[in-house]
C-alpha positions in Angstrom: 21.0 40.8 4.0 22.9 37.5 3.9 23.2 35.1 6.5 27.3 35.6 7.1 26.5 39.4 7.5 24.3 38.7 10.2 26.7 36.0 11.5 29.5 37.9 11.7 27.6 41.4 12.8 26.6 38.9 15.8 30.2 37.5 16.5 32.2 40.5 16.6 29.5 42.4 18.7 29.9 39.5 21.6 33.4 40.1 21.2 33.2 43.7 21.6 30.5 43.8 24.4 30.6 40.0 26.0 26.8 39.9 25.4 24.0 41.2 23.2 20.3 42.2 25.6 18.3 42.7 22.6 19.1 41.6 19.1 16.2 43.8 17.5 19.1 46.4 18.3 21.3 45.6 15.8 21.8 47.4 12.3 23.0 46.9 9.3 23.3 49.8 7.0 21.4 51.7 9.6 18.7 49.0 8.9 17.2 46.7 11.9 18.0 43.3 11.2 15.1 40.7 10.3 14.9 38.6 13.6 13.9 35.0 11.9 17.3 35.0 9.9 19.1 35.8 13.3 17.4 33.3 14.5 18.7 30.8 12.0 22.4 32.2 12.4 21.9 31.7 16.3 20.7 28.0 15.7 23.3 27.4 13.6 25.8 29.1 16.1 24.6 27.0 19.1 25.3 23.7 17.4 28.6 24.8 17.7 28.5 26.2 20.8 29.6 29.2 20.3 27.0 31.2 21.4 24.1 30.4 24.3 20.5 32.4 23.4 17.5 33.2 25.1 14.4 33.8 22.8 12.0 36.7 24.2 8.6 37.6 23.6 6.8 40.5 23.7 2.9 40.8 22.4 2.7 44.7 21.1 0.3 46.9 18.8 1.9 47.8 15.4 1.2 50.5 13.0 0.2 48.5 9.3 1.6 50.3 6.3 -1.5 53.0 6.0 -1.0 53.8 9.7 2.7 53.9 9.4 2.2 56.6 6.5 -0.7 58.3 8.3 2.2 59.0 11.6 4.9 60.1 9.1 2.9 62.3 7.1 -0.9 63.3 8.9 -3.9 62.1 8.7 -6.3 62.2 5.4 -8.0 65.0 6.8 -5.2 66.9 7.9 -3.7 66.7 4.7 -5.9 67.8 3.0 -6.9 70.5 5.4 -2.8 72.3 5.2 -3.3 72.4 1.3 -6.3 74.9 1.4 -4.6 78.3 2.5 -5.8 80.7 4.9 -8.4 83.6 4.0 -11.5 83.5 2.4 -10.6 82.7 -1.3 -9.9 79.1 -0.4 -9.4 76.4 -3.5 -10.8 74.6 -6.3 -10.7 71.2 -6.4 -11.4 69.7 -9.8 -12.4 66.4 -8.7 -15.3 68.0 -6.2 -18.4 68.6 -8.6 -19.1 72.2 -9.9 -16.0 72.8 -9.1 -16.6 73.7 -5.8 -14.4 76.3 -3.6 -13.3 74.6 -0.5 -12.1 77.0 2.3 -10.9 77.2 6.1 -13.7 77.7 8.6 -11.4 77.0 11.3 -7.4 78.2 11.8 -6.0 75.0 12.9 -6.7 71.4 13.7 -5.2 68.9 15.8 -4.4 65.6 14.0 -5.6 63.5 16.6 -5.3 60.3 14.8 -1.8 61.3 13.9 -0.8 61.9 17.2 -2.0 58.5 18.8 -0.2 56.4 15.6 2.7 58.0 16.2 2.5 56.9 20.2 1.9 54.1 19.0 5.3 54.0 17.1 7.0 54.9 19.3 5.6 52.4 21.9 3.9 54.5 24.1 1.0 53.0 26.1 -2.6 53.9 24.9 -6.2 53.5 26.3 -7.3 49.8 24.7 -10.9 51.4 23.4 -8.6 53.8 21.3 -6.3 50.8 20.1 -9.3 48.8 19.2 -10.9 51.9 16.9 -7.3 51.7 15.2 -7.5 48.7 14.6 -11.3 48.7 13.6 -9.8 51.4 10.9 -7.2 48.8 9.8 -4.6 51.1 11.0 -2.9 49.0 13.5 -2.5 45.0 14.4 -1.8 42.9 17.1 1.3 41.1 16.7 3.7 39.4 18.9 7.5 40.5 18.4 10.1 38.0 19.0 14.1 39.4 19.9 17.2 37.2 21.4 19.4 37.5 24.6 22.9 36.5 23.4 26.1 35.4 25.3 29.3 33.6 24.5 28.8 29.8 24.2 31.9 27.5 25.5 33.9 27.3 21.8 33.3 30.9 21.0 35.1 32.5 18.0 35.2 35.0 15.5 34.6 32.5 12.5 32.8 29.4 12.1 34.8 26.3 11.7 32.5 24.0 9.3 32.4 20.5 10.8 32.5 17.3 8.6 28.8 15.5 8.2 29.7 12.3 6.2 32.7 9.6 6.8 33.7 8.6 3.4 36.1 5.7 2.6 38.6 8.0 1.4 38.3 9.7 4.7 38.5 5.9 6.2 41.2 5.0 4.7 43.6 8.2 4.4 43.2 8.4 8.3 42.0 12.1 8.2 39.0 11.3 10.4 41.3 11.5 13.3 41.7 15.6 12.9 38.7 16.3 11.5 35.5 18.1 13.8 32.3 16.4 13.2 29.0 17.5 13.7 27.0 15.7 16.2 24.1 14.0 15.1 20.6 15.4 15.9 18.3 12.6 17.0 15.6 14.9 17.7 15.0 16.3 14.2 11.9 14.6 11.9 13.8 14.1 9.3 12.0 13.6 5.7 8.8 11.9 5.2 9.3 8.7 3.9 6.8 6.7 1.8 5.7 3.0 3.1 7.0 0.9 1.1 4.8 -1.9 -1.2 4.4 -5.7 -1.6 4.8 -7.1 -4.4 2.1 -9.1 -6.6 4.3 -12.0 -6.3 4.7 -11.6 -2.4 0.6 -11.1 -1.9 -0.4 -14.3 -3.8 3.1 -16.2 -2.4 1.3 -15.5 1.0 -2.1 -16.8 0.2 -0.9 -20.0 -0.9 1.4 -20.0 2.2 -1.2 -20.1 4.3 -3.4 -22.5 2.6 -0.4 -25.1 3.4 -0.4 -23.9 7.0 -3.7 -24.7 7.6 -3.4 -27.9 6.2 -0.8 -28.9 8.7 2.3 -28.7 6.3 5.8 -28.1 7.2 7.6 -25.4 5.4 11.1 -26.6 4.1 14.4 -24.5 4.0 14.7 -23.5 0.3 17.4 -20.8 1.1 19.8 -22.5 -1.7 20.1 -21.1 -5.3 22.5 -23.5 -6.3 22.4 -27.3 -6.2 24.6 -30.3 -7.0 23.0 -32.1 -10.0 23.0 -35.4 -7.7 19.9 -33.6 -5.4 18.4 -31.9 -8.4 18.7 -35.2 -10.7 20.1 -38.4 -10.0 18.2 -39.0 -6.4 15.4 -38.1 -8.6 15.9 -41.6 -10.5 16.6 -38.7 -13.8 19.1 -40.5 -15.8 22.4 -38.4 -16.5 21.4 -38.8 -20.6 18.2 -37.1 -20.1 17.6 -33.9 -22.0 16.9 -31.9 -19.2 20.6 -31.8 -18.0 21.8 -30.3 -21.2 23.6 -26.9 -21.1 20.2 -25.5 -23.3 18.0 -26.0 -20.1 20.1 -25.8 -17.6 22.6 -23.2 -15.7 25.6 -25.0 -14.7 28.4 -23.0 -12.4 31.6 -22.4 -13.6 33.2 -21.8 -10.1 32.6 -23.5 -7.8 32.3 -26.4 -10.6 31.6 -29.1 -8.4 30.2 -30.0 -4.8 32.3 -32.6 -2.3 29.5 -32.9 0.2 27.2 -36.1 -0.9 26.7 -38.6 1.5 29.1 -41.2 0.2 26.4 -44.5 1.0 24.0 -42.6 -0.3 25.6 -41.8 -3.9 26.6 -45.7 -4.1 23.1 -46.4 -3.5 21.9 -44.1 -6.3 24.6 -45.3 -8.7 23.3 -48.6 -8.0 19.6 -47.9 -8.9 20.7 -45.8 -11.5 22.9 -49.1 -13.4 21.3 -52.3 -12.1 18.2 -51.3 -10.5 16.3 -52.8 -7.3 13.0 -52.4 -5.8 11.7 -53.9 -8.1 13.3 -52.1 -11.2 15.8 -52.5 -13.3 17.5 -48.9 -14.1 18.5 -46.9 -16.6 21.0 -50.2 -17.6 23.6 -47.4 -18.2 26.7 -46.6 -17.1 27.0 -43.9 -14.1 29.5 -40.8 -13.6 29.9 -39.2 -10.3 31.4 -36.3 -11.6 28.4 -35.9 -14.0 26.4 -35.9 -10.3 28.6 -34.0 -8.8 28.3 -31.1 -11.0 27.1 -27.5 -9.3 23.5 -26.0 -11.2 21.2 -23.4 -10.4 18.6 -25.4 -9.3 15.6 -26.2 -11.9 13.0 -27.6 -9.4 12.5 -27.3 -5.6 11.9 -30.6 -5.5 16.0 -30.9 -5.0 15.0 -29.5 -1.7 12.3 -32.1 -1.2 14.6 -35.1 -1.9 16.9 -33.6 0.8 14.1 -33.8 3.4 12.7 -37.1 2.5 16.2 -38.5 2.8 16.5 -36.8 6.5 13.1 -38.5 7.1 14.9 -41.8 6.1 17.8 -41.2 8.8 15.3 -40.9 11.5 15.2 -43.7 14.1 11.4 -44.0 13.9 9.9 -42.5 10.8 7.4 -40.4 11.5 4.7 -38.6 8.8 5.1 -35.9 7.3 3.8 -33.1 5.4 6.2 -30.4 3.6 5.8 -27.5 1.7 7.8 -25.3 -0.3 7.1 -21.7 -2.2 11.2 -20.9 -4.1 12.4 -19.5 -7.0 14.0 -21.7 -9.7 16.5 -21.3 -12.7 16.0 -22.9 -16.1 17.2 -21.7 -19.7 14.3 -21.1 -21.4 13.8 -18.9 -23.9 12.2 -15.7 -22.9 8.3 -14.8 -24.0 5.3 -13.6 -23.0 4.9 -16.4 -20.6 8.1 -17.6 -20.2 11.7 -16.2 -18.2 14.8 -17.5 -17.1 13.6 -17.6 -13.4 10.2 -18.2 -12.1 8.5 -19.5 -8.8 7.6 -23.0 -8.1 5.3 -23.7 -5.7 5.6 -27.6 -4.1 3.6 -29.8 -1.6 4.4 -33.6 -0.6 2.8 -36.2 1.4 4.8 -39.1 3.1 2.5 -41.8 4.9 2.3 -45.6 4.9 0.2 -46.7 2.0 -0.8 -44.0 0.2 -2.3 -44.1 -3.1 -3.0 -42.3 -6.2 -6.7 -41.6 -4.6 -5.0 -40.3 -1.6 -3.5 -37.7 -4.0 -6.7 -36.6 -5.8 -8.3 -36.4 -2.3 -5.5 -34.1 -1.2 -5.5 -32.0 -4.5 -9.3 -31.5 -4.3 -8.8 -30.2 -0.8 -6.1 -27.7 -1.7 -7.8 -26.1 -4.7 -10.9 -26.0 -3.0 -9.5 -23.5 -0.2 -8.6 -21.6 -3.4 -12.2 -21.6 -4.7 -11.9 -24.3 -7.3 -13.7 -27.1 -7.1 -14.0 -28.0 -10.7 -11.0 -30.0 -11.4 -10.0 -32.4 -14.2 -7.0 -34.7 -14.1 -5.2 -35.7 -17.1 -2.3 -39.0 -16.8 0.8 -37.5 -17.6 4.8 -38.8 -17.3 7.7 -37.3 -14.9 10.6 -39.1 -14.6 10.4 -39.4 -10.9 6.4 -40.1 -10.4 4.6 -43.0 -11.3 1.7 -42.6 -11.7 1.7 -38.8 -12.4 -1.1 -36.2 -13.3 -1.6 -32.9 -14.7 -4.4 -31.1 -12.8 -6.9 -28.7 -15.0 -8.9 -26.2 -13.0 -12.0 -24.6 -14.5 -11.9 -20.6 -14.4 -15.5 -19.2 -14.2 -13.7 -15.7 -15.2 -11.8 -16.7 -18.0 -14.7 -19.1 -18.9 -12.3 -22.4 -20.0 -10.2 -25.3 -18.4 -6.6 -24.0 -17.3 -3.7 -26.3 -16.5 -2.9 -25.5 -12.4 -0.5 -28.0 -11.9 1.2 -31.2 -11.1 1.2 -34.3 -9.7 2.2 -37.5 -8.9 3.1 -40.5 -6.6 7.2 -40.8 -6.5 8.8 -43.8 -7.5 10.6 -46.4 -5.5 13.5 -46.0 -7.7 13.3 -42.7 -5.8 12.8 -43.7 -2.0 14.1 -47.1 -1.9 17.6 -45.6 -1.9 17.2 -43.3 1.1 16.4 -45.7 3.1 12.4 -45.2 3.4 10.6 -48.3 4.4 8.9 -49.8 1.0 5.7 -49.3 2.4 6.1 -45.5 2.8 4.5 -44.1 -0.2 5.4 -40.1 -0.8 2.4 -37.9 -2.9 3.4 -34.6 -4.5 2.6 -32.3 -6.8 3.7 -28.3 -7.8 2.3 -25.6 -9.7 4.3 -22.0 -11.1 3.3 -18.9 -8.6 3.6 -16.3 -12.0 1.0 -18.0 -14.0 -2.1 -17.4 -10.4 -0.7 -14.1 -9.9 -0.5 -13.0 -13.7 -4.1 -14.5 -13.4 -5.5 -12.9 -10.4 -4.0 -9.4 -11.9 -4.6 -9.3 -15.5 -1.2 -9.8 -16.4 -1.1 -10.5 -19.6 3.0 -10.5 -20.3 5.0 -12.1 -17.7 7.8 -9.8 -17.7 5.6 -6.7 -17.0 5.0 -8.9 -13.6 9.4 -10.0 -12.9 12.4 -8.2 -14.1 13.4 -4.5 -14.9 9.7 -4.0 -16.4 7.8 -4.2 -13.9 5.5 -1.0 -13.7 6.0 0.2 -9.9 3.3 2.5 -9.7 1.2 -0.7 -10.8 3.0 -2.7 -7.6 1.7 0.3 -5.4 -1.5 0.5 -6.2 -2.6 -3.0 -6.8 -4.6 -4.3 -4.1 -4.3 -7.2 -1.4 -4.4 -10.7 -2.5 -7.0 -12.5 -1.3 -8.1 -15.9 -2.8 -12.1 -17.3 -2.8 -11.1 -19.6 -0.4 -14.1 -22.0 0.7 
């Protein structure tokens, strides 16, 4: 029995009668209809509005299938009792040891049992100490019987007009939305379950280290910026426009836009100056210059692009005023992909700008971070960056890997650097940066970076990995 026999059994008997009483009532085939699917139909009916319905309830004692058979056709007893005929010869019954003759000793019987099933068929009222025997002899049940009250509903009609559920763009744009019925959205339905969703390894340990800053008092900078100008990624970096790093094998340059128009013109003469002839106490690269070598647009390699654009803000200031920054970003370079090694990665970056700070202000502050990490045995090797001077690489011992590791970093930035933005020369800025991958493949067992970033990344693994949380001290 399909849903559209019901439907249509349902409409054309409103139209016929203006209203149904009871919908256990109707037939189809000369069968009673199953009330759950008219229920469906009628649910489906009202969204429409073409029908209004009133659910009734009724709790009632029902014959189960051996009480419905014992009304039809007698009870056990009685059955047995109308095959043995009259007289004294009676029957054999093979199944009955010895064969044993079973005959009449009375004329009739009444099928009591019988008798009160079929009352109860027919919905006839009985004593409840008879209902509960029944029921003790698993001949009848309890059960509550639902039925519907039906009347016409305001857009009544013989058929069901289906109404549209989803604007497309093709409904958009070929203007058919203004004929077309849609179905009103129910805001009281559940809807699916859906699953919470899951942060990433990257995102837990990101966080930790985030916080670490924030309780030392940094500033968080705006690193929402992809793409630089190689004048804030480079050249106010003291880099010179020769130096390997620019080339097209380690860096991403943009085709379109190809260049930025929005460097502080003062500023770039400034830097072109340092850059040629020198000052502060240097004297250059002693090479010639290009602005539109500056000028040209890259995914940034470094966050410390960002960090140049703050310290020169700092410089504008009327009154400088100390600072700490921090930054946690993703940067580009063109490296050739390995185990440890992708075309994008996280750099994590802290700076310092005081009056007279000095390359044991910037151990004292490194000890101090990687102590709230839990690492307090910490080597420091003298290294070179372009754009620190002196600089150091910072090796951390790991009790679980049992060796020295590389963690980051580090340096004091040159005045080649700040002299140009207009610092005073006895601001001195300390910095130093570390990768976020290399901690969190750490922390995780991640032994192949690109099982931790990219299209390989095992999402079952990001679900069930659990909450970063660093031995802080």
């Amino acid at each position: 029995m399909s849903n559209d026999t019901i439907q249509n059994l349902i409409l054309v008997s409103l139209d016929r009668d203006g209203k149904i009483e009871n919908t256990s009532d109707l037939r189809v085939d000369g069968k009673p209809v199953d009330q759950q699917l008219v229920l469906g139909v009628l649910k489906r009916l009202d969204t429409h509005e073409m029908v209004k319905y009133e659910t009734l309830e009724k709790e009632e004692w029902l014959l189960t299938d051996e009480g419905l058979e014992i009304a039809e056709k007698g009870s056990h007893e009685a059955v047995v009792f109308a095959l043995v005929p009259a007289g004294s010869d009676g029957t054999s019954v093979a199944a009955i040891q010895d064969s044993a003759t079973v005959i009449r000793l009375v004329d009739s019987i009444e099928d009591l049992t019988c008798t009160e099933l079929q009352l109860v068929r027919d919905g006839k009222a009985l004593k409840e100490d008879t209902l509960k025997e029944l029921k003790k002899r698993k001949l009848v049940d309890k059960s509550k019987r639902m039925w519907f009250s039906v009347i016409k509903g305001p857009a009544f009609a013989l058929s069901l007009h289906k109404l549209a559920t989803d604007l497309t763009h093709e409904v958009v744009q070929s203007k058919a939305w203004q004929t077309m019925q849609f179905k009103e959205y129910n805001f009281n339905a559940v809807g699916q379950p859906t699953q919470g969703g899951h942060l990433h390894p990257l995102l837990k340990v990101r966080e930790e280290f985030r916080h670490v800053f924030l309780e030392m008092g940094f500033t968080e900078m705006p690193t929402n910026r992809f793409v630089e100008s190689s004048f804030w990624n480079f050249d106010t970096l003291f880099q010179p426009q020769q130096h390997p790093s620019r080339d097209a094998h380690d860096t991403f340059f943009l085709k379109s836009p190809a260049s930025c128009n929005t460097i502080p013109a003062d500023y770039l003469q400034r830097t072109k100056e340092i850059h040629e002839v020198g000052g502060f106490g240097s004297l250059g690269h002693r090479c010639e210059w290009a602005e539109v070598e500056a000028k040209k647009n890259i995914l940034r390699t470094h966050t410390t692009a960002i960090s140049s654009q703050m310290l020169y803000k700092l410089a504008q200031q009327p009154k400088f005023k100390p600072s700490k920054y921090f930054s946690i970003d993703r940067v580009f370079r063109n490296e050739t992909l390995d185990a440890t090694h992708l075309a994008e990665f996280h750099q994590i970056e802290g700076l310092v700008a005081d009056y007279n700070l000095t390359l044991g202000d910037l151990i004292g502050m490194l000890k101090e971070f990687f102590k709230k990490m839990g690492m307090t045995k910490l080597r420091f090797k003298p290294a070179f960056n372009p754009y620190t001077e002196p600089s150091m690489e910072v090796f951390a011992y790991h009790d679980g890997l049992a060796k020295w590791i590389e963690v980051g970093n580090s340096g004091v930035f040159r005045p080649e650097m700040l002299g140009p933005m207009g610092l005073d020369e006895n601001v001195t800025v300390i910095a130093w940066g570390l990768s976020l991958e290399r901690p969190t493949m750490i922390k995780y067992g991640v032994s192949n970076i690109r099982n931790l970033f990219g299209h390989k990344v095992d999402l079952a693994q990001v679900q069930s990995n659990p909450a970063c949380r660093l031995d802080k001290l």
